[in-house]
C-alpha atoms as one frame of an Amber mdcrd trajectory, in Angstrom:
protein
  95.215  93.863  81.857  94.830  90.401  82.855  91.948  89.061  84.390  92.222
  85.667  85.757  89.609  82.932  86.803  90.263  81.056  90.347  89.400  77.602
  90.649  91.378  75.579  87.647  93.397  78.729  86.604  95.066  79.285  90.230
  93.983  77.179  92.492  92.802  73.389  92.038  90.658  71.922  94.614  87.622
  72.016  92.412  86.840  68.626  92.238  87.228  68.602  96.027  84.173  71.452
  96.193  81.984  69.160  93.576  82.517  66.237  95.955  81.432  67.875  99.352
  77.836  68.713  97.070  77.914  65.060  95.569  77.893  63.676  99.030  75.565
  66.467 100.121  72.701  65.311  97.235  73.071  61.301  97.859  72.725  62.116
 101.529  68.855  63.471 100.052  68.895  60.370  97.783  70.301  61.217  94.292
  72.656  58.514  93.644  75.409  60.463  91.560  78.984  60.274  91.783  81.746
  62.478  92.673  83.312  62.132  88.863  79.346  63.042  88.159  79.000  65.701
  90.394  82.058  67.940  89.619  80.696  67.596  85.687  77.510  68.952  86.700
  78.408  71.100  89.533  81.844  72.578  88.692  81.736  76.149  88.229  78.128
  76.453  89.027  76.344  78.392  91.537  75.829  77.280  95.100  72.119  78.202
  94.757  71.404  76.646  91.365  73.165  73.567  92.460  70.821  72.960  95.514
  67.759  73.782  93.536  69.143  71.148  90.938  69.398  68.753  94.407  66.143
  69.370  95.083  64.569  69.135  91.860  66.474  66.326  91.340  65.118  64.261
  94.844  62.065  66.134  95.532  63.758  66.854  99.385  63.190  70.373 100.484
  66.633  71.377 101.370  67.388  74.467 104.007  66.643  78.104 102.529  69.783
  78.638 103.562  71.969  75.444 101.789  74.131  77.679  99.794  75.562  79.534
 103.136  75.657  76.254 104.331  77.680  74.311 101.665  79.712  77.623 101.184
  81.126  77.419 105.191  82.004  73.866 104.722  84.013  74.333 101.257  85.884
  77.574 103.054  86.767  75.441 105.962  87.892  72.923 103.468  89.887  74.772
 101.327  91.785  76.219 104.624  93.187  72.755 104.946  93.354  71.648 101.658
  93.224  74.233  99.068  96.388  73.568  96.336  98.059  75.788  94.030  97.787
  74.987  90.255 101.368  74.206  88.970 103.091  76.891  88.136 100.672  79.758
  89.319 102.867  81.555  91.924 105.844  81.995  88.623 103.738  82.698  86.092
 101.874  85.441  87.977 105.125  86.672  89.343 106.191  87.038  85.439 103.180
  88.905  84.462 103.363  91.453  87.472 107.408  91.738  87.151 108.591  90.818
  83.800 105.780  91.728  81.583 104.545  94.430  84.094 100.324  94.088  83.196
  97.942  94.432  85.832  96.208  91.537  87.074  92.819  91.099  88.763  90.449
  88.160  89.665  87.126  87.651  88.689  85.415  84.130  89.832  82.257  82.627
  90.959  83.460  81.679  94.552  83.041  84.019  97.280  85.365  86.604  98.549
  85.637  84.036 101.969  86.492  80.995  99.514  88.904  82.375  98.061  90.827
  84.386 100.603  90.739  80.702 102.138  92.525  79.958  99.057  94.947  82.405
  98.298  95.927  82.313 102.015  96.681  78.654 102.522  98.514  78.406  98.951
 100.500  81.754  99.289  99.300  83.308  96.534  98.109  86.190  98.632 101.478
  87.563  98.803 100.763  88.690  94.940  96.995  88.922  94.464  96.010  91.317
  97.063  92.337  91.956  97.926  91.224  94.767  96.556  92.023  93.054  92.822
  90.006  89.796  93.774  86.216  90.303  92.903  83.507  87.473  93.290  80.740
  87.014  90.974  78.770  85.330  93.986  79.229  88.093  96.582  78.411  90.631
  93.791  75.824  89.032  92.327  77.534  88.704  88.831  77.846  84.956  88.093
  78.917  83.711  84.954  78.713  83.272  82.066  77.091  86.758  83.058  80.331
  89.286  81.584  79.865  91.438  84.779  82.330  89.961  86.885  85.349  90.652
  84.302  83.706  94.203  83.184  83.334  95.041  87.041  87.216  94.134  86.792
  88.129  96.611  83.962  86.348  99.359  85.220  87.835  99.225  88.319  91.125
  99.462  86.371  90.085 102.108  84.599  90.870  99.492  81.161  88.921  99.296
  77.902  87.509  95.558  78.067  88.569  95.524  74.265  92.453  95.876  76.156
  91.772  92.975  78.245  92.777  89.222  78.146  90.730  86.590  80.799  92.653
  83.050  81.528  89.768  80.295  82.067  89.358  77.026  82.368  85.244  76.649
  81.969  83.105  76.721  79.217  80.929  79.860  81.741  84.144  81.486  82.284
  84.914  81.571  78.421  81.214  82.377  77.469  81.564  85.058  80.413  84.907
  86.611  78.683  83.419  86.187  74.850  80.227  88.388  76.117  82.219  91.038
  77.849  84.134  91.109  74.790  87.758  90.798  75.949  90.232  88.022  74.426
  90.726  84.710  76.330  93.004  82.371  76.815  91.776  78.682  77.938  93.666
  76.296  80.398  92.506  72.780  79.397  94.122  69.576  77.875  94.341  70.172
  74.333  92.368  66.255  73.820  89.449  67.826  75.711  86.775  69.985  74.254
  86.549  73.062  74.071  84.130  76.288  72.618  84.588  76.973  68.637  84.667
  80.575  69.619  86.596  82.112  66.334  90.367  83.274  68.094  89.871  81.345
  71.331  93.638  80.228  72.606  94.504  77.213  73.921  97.196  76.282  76.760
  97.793  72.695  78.292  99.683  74.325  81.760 100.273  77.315  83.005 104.092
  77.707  81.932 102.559  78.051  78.202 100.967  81.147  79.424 103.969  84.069
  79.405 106.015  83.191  76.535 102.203  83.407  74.759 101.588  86.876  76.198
 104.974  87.924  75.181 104.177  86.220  71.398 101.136  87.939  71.589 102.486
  91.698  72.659 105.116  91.230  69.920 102.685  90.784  67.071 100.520  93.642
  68.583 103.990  95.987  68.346 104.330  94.734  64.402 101.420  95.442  63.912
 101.462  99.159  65.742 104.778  99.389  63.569 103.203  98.667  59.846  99.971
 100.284  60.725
């Protein structure tokens, strides 16, 4: 099976997320940036984030700030929400041509990314019972929960799993559930030494890896 992250991996718009909470923290006087804010905030949780605000200004922000900045980034991403390139194909490919199940397993909510999926089309192929959030679940990463909530709901050894990711949580997140992973970044950016970590610069690398990687796994069956 193939478990896939959201934000990044199928849908970008991250940085647009990271901004709404940059503006929300100078409005309590923490002069940071946007470019500063989505490397701090990215792929965080909503709650952590607005203790970090509040830590970070000594302004008391509302118990309920995470519902809050959650409702703004849902209406957001209704209107603005893009697909990564490629993501409609290469999931197509891996439901049709390679024929693996596919879930997803992210830190948004089930709201943000239903906003998501909608306004990109992508929930013609990811349908909702195979989206699971780590925030409405209460499995964040780089907790593994979210992914081994995935493969038991498939019924799937985790050890027969692969995770696409794009974060350093997501990754850590994969590596502790102990499933292989894939990661979606420019190849001049860092990355995790994690010993048999793969590494794709877009999403059309993804299949024709898969299929190199399902070949080897049949030689291998074949000699063994």
């Amino acid at each position: 099976m193939i478990l896939f992250d959201c934000d990044g991996v199928l849908v970008g718009g991250e940085h647009l997320s990271t901004a709404l909470m940059s503006e929300d923290a100078r409005s309590h006087g923490w002069n940071i940036s946007d470019e500063e804010g989505n490397k701090l905030f990215g792929g965080g949780e909503l709650a952590k984030i607005g203790e970090m605000i509040a830590e970070k200004t000594g302004d008391k922000l509302p118990d309920n700030w995470d519902m809050i900045m959650q409702d703004r980034i849902v209406e957001m991403m209704r209107k603005k929400a893009k697909e990564v390139p490629g993501a409609t194909k290469m999931l197509r490919d891996v439901v049709n041509e390679i024929r693996l199940p596919i879930r997803v397993g992210s830190n948004s909510s089930e709201a943000e990314m239903e906003a998501k999926f909608s306004s990109t089309g992508l929930d013609k192929i990811l349908k909702e019972e195979r989206i699971h959030s780590g925030r409405d679940l209460n499995m964040p990463k780089p907790r593994p929960d979210i992914y081994l909530y995935g493969a038991k709901q498939e019924g799937i050894d985790p050890a027969h799993c692969l995770v696409l990711e794009d974060s350093d949580a997501g990754i850590e997140a994969a590596r502790r559930a102990g499933m292989a992973c894939v990661l979606l970044r420019d190849l001049d950016k860092p990355a995790p030494s994690w010993p048999g970590l793969l590494r794709i610069a877009h999403l059309d690398e993804f299949v024709p890896l898969l299929k190199t990687i399902i070949a080897a796994q049949k030689e291998h069956h074949k000699k063994g």
